[in-house]
C-alpha positions in Angstrom: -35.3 -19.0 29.7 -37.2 -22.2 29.0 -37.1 -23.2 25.1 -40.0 -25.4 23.9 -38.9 -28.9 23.0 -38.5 -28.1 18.9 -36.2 -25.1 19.7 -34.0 -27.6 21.9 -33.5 -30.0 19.1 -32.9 -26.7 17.1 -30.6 -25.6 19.1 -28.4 -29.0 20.3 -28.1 -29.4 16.2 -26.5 -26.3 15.9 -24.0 -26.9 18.8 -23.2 -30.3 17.0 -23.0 -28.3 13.8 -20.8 -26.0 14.9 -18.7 -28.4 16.9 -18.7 -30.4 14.1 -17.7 -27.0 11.7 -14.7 -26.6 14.0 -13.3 -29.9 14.1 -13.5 -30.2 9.7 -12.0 -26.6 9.8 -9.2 -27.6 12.2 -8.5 -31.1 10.1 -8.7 -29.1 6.9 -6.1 -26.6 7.7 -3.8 -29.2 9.0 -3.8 -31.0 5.7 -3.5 -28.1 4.0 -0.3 -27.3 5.9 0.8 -30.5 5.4 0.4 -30.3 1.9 1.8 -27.0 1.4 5.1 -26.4 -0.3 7.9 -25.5 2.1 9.7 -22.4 1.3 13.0 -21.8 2.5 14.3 -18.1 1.6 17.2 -16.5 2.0 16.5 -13.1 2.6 19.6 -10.0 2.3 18.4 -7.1 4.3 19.0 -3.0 3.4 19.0 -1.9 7.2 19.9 -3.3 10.6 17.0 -5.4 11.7 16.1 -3.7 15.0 15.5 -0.1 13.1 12.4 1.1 14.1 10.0 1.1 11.3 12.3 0.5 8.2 13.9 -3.1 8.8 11.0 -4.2 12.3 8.9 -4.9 9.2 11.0 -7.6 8.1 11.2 -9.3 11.5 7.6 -9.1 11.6 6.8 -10.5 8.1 9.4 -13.5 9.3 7.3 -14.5 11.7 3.9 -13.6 10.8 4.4 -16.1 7.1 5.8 -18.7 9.5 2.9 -18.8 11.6 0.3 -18.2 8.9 1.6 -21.4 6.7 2.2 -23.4 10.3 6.2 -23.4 9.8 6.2 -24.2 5.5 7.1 -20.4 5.1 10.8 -19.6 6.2 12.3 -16.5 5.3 15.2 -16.0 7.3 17.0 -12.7 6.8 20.3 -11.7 7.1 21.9 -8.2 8.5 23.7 -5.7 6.3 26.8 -7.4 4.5 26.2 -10.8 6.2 25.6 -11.8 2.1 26.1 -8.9 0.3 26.0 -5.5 0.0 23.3 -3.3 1.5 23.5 -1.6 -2.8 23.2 -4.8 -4.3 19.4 -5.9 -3.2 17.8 -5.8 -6.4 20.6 -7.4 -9.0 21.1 -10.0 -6.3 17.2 -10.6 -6.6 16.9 -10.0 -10.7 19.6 -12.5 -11.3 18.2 -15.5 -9.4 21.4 -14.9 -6.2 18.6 -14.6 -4.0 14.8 -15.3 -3.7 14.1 -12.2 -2.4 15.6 -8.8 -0.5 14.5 -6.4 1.5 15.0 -2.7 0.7 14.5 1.1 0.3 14.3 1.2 -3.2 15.8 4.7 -3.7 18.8 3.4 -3.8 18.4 1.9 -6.9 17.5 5.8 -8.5 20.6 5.8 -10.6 19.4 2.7 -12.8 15.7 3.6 -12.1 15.0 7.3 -11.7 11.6 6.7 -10.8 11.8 4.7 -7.3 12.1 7.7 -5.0 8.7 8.6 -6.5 7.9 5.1 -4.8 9.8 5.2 -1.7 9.9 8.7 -0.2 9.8 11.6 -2.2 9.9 15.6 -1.4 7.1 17.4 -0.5 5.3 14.4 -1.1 2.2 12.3 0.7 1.6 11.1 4.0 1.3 7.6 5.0 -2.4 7.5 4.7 -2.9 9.0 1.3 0.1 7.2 0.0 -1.0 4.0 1.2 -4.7 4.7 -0.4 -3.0 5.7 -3.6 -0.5 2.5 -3.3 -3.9 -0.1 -2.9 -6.5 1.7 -4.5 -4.9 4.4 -7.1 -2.9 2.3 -9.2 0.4 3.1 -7.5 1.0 -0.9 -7.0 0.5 -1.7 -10.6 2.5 0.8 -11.9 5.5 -0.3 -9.1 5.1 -4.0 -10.7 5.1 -2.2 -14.1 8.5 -0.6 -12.9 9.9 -3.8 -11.7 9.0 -6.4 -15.2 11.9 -6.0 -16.7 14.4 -7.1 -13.9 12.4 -10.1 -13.3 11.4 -8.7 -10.1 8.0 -8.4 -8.3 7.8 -5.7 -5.4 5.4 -5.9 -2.2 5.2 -3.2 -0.4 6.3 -3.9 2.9 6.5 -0.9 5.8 5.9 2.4 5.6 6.8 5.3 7.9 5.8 9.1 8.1 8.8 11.6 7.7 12.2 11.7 8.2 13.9 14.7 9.9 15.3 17.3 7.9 18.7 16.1 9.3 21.6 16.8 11.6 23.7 20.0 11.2 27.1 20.7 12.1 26.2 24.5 12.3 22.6 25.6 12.2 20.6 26.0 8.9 20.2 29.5 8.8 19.0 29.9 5.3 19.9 27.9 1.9 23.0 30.1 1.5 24.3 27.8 3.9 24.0 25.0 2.4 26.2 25.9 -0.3 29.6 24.1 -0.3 27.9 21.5 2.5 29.2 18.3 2.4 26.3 16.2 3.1 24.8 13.0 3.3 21.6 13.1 1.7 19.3 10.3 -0.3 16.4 10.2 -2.7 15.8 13.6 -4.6 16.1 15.4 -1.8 19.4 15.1 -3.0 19.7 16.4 -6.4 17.6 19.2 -4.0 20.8 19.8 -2.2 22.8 19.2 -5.4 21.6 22.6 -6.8 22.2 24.4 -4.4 25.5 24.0 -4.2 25.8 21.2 -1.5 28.6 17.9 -2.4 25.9 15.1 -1.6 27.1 11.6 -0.8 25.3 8.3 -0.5 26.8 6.4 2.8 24.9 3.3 4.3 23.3 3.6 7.9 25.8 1.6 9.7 28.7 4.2 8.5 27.2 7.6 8.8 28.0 7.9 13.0 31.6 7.8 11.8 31.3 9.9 9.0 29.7 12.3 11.1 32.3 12.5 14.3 35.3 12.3 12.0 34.2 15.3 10.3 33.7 13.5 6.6 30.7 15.2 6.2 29.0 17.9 7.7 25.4 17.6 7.8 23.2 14.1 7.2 19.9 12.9 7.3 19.1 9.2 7.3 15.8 8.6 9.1 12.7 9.4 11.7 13.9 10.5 15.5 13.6 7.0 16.6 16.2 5.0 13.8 18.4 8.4 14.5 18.4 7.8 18.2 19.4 4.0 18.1 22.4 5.4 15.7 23.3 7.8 18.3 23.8 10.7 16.1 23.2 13.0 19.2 26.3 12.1 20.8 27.9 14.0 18.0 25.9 16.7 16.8 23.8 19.1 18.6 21.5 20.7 15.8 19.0 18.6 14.7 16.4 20.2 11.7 12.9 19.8 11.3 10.5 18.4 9.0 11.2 16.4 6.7 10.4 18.4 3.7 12.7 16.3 1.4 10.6 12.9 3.0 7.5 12.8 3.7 7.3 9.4 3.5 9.6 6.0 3.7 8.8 2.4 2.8 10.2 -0.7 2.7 9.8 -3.3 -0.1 10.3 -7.1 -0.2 11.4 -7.8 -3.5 11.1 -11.1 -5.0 12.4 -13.0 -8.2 10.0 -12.7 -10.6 10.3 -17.2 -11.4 10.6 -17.6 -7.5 7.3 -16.1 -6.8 5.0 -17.4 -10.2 6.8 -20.7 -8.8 4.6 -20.1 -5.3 1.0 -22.0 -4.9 -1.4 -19.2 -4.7 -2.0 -20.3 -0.9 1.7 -19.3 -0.4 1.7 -16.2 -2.3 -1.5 -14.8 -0.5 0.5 -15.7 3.2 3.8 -13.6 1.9 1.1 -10.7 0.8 -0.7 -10.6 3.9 2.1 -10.4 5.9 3.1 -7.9 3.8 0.7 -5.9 4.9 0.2 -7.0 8.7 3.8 -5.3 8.6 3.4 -2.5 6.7 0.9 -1.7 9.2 2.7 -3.2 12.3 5.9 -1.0 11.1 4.0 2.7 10.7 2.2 2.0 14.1 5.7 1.3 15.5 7.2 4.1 14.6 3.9 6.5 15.4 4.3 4.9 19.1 8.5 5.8 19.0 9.0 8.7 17.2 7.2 11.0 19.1 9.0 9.7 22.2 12.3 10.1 20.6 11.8 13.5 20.0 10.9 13.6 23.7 14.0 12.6 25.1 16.1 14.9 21.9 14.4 17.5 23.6 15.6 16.4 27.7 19.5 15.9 26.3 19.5 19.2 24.9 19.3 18.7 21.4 18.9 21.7 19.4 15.8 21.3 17.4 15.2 23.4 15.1 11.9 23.7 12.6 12.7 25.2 9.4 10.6 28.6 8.9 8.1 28.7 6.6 10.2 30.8 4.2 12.9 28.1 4.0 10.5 25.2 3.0 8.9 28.1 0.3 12.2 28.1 -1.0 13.1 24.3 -0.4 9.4 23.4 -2.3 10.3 25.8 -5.8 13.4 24.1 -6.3 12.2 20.4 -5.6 9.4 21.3 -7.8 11.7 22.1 -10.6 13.8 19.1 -9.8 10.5 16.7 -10.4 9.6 18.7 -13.9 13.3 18.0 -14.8 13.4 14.6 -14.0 9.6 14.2 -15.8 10.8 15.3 -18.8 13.8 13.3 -18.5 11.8 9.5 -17.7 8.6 9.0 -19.5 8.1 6.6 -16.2 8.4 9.3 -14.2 6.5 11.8 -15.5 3.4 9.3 -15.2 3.9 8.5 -11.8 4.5 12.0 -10.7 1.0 13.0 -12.7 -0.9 10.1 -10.6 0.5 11.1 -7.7 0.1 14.9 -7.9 -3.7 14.0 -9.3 -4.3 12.2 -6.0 -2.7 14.8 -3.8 -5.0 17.0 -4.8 -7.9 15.2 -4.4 -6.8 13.9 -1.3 -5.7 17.6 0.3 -9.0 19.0 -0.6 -10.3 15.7 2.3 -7.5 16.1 4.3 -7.5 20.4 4.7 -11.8 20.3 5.2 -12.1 16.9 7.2 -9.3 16.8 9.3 -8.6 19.1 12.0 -5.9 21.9 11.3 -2.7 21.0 12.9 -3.2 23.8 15.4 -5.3 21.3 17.4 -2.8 18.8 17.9 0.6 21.0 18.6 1.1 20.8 22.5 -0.8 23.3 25.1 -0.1 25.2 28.1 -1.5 23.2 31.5 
């Protein structure tokens, strides 16, 4: 099509514009990542970083803040024990040892009773509606609230959807059984266990396969199908239980000294929160894509897999509901994080149960 000769002139000054928009854009951003600070972090990681879901976030945040701030962003992190404990994240991070740390904060429940509230309780959320409530329903400022007086700020970081219910030397039959279990169990899931009669122990991820073959303990859970697959557990154990009632959700956390990160430019702060969240979202997609394929091949070596009847988790949800009220009563910041949480649960099960369709729909079908 032809344009008259005033829409040409319109038109070449918008090419020069935008030509010329492009070229100011591209010098601008290379002086400002010339001038940025450079920030060189040392960063102690919880888990193995090739665990799907709970440590890929952390190789993904690496390299998204690196690209973002063209190289002036480094946060190299370093495996399990290559600095310090896997237990020692957050004092390591209070006291000024380390920048930052990356972390499942329910290890930290016997200082701060709360954070399984914040990291993966029972009978809890799914990822959706605890990420809406995280963002938009005050769960993030009362995490920060949490974190003020160790000096720490908290990003959320990854989150997953649930764990299994574990892996069972002998079948779970009913909750008689797991009295006098010795088991490997986190979070309040395992004060869960506790009263009813199970000896709960907290192991780290890289021990557990040996715990488990040696006969240490006899049942564990540590993760989703995929992160239990790349520890082998099924070379060992033949009865694996699901869902993950005591789990419904995992996440991940980058915690950073308070001083460290008030001593960030804002532009360096906002690149360390957005990839925050590109792997946050980068880590639950991950795991969506591998978990159902893990399952998948449980299900071709045999595995037993067994879903807990609906009695079981009846039983399993009274006594983790009197757990919460105990510990509510017991942590005035417990109690208000459990009441935000239930409040939203509510609201968001009434959108959930009407506007999504029943689970019926998505169980597999007969060719």
């Amino acid at each position: 099509m032809d344009l008259n000769p005033g829409l040409q002139k319109l038109a070449r000054t918008a090419v020069v514009g935008t030509a010329a928009a492009t070229l100011l854009g591209g010098t601008i951003f290379a002086s400002t990542a010339l001038a940025q600070e450079r920030v060189r972090w040392q960063v102690p990681i919880a888990f193995p970083s090739h665990l799907v879901g709970l440590s890929t976030p952390i190789v993904h945040l690496s390299e998204t803040v690196e690209a973002i701030s063209a190289g002036n962003i480094q946060l190299r992190y370093y495996e399990p024990g290559e600095l310090i404990p896997p237990f020692d994240i957050l004092d390591a991070v209070s006291e000024g040892r380390y920048n930052a740390g990356f972390t499942w904060l329910g290890y930290d429940q016997g200082s701060i009773p709360v954070l399984p509230l914040l990291s993966g309780p029972p009978f809890g959320m799914e990822p959706p509606a605890f990420m809406a409530w995280h963002y938009f329903g005050g769960g993030d400022e009362l995490l920060q609230e949490v974190y003020e007086p160790y000096g720490v700020n908290a990003l959320l970081c990854g989150v997953i959807g649930p764990e299994a219910a574990g892996w069972f030397a002998e079948p779970l039959t009913d909750l008689d059984a797991i009295d006098g279990l010795r088991i490997r169990f986190a979070g309040i899931g395992g004060r869960v266990m506790e009263r009813l009669g199970a000896s709960v122990t907290m192991i780290p991820g890289g021990e557990l396969y040996q715990a488990m073959e040696r006969g240490t303990i006899d049942a564990m859970e540590f993760s989703a199908p995929a992160v239990d697959r790349i520890l082998g557990m099924q070379e060992i154990v033949n009865n694996y239980h699901l869902p993950g009632w005591h789990q419904t959700y995992t996440t991940a956390h980058l915690l950073v000294n308070t001083e460290a990160w008030e001593n960030l430019s804002d532009l360096s702060r906002v690149q360390i929160e957005t990839g925050c969240r590109s792997a946050t979202l980068f880590g639950f997609s991950e795991s969506e894509w591998e978990n159902p394929r893990a399952l998948r091949d449980f299900e071709a070596d045999g595995v037993n897999l067994q879903v807990i009847p609906d009695e079981i988790l009846a039983q399993l949800e009274e006594v983790t509901m009197e757990v919460l009220d105990q510990l509510a009563s017991e942590d005035e910041m417990f109690g208000r994080v459990l009441e935000s949480q239930r409040e939203w649960m509510q609201i968001h099960g009434n959108w959930h149960s009407k506007g999504h369709l029943p689970r019926s729909y998505y169980a597999p079908r007969e060719d």
